[in-house]
C-alpha positions in Angstrom: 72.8 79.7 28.2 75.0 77.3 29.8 77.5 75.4 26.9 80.1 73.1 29.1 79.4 69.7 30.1 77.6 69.9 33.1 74.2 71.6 31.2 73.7 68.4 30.3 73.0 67.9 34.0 70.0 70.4 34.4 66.7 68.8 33.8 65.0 69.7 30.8 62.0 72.4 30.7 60.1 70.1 29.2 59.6 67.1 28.1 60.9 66.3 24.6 58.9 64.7 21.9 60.8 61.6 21.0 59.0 59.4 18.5 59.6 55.4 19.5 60.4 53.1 16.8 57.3 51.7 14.9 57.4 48.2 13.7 58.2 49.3 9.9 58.5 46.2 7.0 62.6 46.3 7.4 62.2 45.4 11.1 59.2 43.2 10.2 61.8 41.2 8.3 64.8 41.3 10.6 62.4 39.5 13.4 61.3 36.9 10.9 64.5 35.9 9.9 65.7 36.1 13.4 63.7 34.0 14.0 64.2 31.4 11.6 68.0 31.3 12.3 66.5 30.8 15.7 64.4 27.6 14.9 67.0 26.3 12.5 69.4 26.3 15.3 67.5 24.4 17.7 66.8 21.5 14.9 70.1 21.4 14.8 71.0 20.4 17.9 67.4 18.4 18.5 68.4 15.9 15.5 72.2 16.1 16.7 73.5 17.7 13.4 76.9 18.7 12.6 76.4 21.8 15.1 76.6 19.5 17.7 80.0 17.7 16.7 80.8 21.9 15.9 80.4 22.0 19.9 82.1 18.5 21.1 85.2 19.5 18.9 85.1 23.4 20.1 84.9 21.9 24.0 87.9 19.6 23.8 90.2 22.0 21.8 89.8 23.5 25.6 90.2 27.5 24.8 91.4 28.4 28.0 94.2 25.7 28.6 95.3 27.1 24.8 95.2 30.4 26.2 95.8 31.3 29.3 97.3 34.7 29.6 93.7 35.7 29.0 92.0 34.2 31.2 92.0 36.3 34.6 90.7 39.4 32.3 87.3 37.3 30.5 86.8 36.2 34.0 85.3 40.0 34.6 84.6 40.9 31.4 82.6 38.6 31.6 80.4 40.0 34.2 78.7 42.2 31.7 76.4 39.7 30.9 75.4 39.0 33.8 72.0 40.1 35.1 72.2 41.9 38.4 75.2 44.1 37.5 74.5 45.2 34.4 70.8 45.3 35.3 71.7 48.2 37.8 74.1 49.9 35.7 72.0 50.2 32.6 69.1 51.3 35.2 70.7 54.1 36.5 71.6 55.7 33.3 68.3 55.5 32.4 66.9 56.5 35.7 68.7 60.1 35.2 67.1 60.2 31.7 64.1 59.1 32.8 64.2 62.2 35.6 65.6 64.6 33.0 63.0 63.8 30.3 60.0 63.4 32.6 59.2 60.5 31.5 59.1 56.7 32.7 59.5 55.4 29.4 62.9 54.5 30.0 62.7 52.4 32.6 59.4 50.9 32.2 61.3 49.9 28.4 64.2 48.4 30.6 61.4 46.5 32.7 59.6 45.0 29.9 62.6 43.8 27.8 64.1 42.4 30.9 60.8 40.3 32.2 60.6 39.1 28.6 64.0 37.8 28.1 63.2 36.2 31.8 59.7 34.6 30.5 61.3 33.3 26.8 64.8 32.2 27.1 64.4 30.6 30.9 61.3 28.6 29.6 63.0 27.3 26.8 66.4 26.2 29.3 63.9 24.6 31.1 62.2 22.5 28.5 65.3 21.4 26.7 67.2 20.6 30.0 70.5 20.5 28.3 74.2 20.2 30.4 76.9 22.1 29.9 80.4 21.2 28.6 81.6 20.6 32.1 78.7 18.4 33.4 78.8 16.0 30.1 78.3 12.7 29.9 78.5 11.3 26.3 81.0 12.4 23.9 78.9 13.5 20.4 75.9 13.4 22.4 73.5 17.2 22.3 73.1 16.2 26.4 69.3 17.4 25.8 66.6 16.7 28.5 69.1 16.0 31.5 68.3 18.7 33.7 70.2 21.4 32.5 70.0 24.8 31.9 72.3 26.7 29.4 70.3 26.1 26.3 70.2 29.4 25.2 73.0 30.8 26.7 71.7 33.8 29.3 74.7 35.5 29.9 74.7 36.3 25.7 70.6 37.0 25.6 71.3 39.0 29.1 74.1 41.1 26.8 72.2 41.7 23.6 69.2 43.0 25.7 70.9 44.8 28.2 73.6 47.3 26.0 71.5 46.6 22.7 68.5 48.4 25.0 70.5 51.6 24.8 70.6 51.9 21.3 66.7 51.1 21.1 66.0 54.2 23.5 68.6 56.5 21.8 66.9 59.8 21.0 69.2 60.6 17.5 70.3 58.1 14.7 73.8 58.9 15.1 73.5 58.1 18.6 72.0 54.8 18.0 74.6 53.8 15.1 77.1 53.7 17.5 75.1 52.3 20.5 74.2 50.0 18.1 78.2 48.8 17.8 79.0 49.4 21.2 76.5 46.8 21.5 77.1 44.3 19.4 80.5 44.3 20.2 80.2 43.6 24.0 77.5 40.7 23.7 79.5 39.2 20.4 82.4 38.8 23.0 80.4 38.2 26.3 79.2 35.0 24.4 82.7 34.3 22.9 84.1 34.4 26.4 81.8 32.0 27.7 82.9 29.5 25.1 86.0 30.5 26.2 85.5 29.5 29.7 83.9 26.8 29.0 80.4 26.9 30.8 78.7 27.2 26.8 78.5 24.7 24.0 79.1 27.2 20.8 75.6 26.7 19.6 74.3 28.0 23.7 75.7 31.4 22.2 74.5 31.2 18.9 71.2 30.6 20.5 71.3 33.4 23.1 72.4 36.1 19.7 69.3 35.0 18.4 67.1 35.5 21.6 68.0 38.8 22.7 67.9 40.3 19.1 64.4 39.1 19.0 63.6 40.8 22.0 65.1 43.8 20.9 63.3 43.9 17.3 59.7 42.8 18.9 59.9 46.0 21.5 57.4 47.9 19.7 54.3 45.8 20.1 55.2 46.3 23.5 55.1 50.3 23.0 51.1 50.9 23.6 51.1 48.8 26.8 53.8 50.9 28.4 52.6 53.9 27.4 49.3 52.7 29.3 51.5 51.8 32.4 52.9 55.5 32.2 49.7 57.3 32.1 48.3 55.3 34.7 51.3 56.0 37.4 51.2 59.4 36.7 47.4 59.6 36.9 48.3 57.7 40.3 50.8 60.4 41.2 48.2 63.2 40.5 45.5 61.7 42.8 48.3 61.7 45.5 49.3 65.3 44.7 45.4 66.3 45.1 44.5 64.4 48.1 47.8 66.6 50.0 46.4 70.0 48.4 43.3 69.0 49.9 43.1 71.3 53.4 39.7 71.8 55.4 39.0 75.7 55.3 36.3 77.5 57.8 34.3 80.7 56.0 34.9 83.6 57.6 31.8 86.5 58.1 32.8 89.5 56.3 34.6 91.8 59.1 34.5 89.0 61.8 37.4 87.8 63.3 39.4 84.9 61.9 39.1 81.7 63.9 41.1 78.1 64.1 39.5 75.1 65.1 41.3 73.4 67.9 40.8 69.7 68.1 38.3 68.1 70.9 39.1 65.9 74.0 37.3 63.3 74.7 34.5 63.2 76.5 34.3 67.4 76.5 30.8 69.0 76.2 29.6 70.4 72.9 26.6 71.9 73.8 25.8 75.2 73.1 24.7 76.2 76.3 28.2 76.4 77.7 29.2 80.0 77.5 33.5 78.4 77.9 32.6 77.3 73.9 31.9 81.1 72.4 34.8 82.6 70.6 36.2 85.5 72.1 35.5 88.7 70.1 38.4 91.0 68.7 38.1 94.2 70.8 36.9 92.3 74.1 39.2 92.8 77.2 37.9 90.1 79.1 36.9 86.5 78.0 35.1 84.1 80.0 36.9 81.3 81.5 36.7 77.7 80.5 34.7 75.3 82.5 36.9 72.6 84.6 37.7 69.7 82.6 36.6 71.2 79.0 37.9 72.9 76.2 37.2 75.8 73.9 36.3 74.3 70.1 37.2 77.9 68.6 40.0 79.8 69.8 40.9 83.5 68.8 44.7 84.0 66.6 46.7 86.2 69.1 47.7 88.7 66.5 43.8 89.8 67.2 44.0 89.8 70.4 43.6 92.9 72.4 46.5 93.3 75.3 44.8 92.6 78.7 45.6 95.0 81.6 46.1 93.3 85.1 43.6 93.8 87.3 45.6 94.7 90.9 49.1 94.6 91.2 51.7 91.9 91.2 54.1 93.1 94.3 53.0 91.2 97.5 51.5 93.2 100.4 53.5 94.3 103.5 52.1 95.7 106.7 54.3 98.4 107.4 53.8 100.1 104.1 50.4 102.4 103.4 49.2 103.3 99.9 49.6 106.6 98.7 47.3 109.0 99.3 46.3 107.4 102.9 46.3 108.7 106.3 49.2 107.1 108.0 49.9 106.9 111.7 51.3 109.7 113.7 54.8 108.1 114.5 56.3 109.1 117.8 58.6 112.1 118.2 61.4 111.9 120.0 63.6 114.3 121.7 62.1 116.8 123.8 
């Protein structure tokens, strides 16, 4: 049994029986306050609160001209909130578990978290159209229904979903306490940096927490419909398997020789008459030769075939040779 760290390379026999979570009353609880803190936030900024003053001051104390030592390094920490990077970094982690596990669950998890966050937070940028601190135009104003679209912040939701996914598929609770704060502690300062930056009002982030924590909490009503999705590809993947087992066999007589089908040309004759179309016997020294322009539907394997002997020999003739055995010319003596 291999012990070093490259066993955990080798694909598992089999595939292991890992429970997912169930929506249980403590997690019943977390969504529903999630989701109040959610509502209560966007209030806030709808009836311009103090949350929204919270923001104006926040924007103006200008973080990064405060500090800017800082600021080339959030410029690409920040990148791990962003979709397409941390999209294909998280997916091909969980690609190799997904192949070592033999399962799809992984990914298919990944998929539906990801379309969801896509589908929830972009509809509600959309409908509240709200600007960002560098395209304001009213000081104290929530800059609501302008065209925007930073209300909730994505780069946060993107974070929470992304890394917080990791602790959702982890297989051991150890494992998941401390995906759990590896977690937490990237998307807490994902949506700090933004701040930071300046492209986020403070309640954008406070917003985007609250989204991708839904997300992550409402994951197992999802669980039945990707469980369907997986037992339907690998139903599809069978069928596929099948159809390339599938090869045409001929029954062979008992004691006959075995035969191949050759495929036809067009146009050739089929008929039965034509002696060129019978299989040639094992054991037969001579076999009929095929008719011009046509050709034999069943031909013999060669291992079967008996050697032929050459009929006549293959040196050419010459006229001042005689065969042996024949009477041959007196040839002129000479001398006397």
């Amino acid at each position: 049994m291999r012990t070093d760290i490259f066993a955990r390379l080798d694909r598992e026999p089999e595939p292991p029986k890992i429970e997912p979570p169930r929506m249980s009353r403590h997690r019943i609880a977390l969504f529903g306050g999630t989701l109040a803190f959610y509502l209560a936030i966007v209030f806030a900024v709808l009836i311009g609160s103090w949350l929204v003053t919270l923001d104006w001051k926040v924007m103006l104390f200008r973080p990064y001209q405060q500090w800017p030592g800082i600021h080339a390094f959030l410029d690409y920490y920040v990148v791990l909130g962003q979709r397409g990077p941390t999209a294909v970094m998280v997916a091909c982690w969980l690609g190799w578990r997904s192949w070592r596990q033999h399962t799809l669950r992984p990914l298919l998890t990944l998929g539906a978290s990801l379309l969801l966050l896509n589908l929830t937070v972009g509809a509600v940028k959309l409908g509240l159209g709200r600007l960002g601190p560098h395209y304001a135009t009213q000081i104290g104003s929530a800059e609501l229904f302008a065209g925007g679209d930073i209300f909730p912040s994505g780069h946060t939701a993107n974070a929470v979903v992304t890394w917080g996914i990791l602790a959702y598929l982890a297989t051991t609770p150890r494992a998941r306490r401390y995906l759990s704060a590896v977690s937490a502690v990237v998307s807490l300062g994902v949506g700090l940096t933004t701040v930071y930056l300046g492209t986020h009002w403070l309640s954008d982030v406070l917003l985007g927490w609250a989204a991708g924590l839904l997300i992550l909490l409402g994951l197992p009503w999802v669980e039945p419909l990707i469980t369907r999705a997986e037992d339907w590809i690998f139903a599809v993947r069978e069928q596929w398997r099948a159809r390339g087992r599938a090869v045409p066999s001929v029954p062979v007589a008992a004691g006959g020789p075995r035969t191949v089908l050759l495929p036809q040309r067009a146009g050739t004759d089929t008929s039965d008459e034509d002696p060129a179309l019978e299989p040639v016997a094992a054991g037969s020294r001579t076999a009929a030769a095929p008719a011009a322009g046509s050709r034999p539907r069943v031909h013999t394997v060669r291992s079967e075939r008996t050697p032929i002997t050459p009929v006549g020999s293959r040196r050419p003739p010459h006229a001042d040779r005689t065969p042996r055995g024949g009477t041959s010319p007196a040839r002129p003596m000479s001398g006397g």
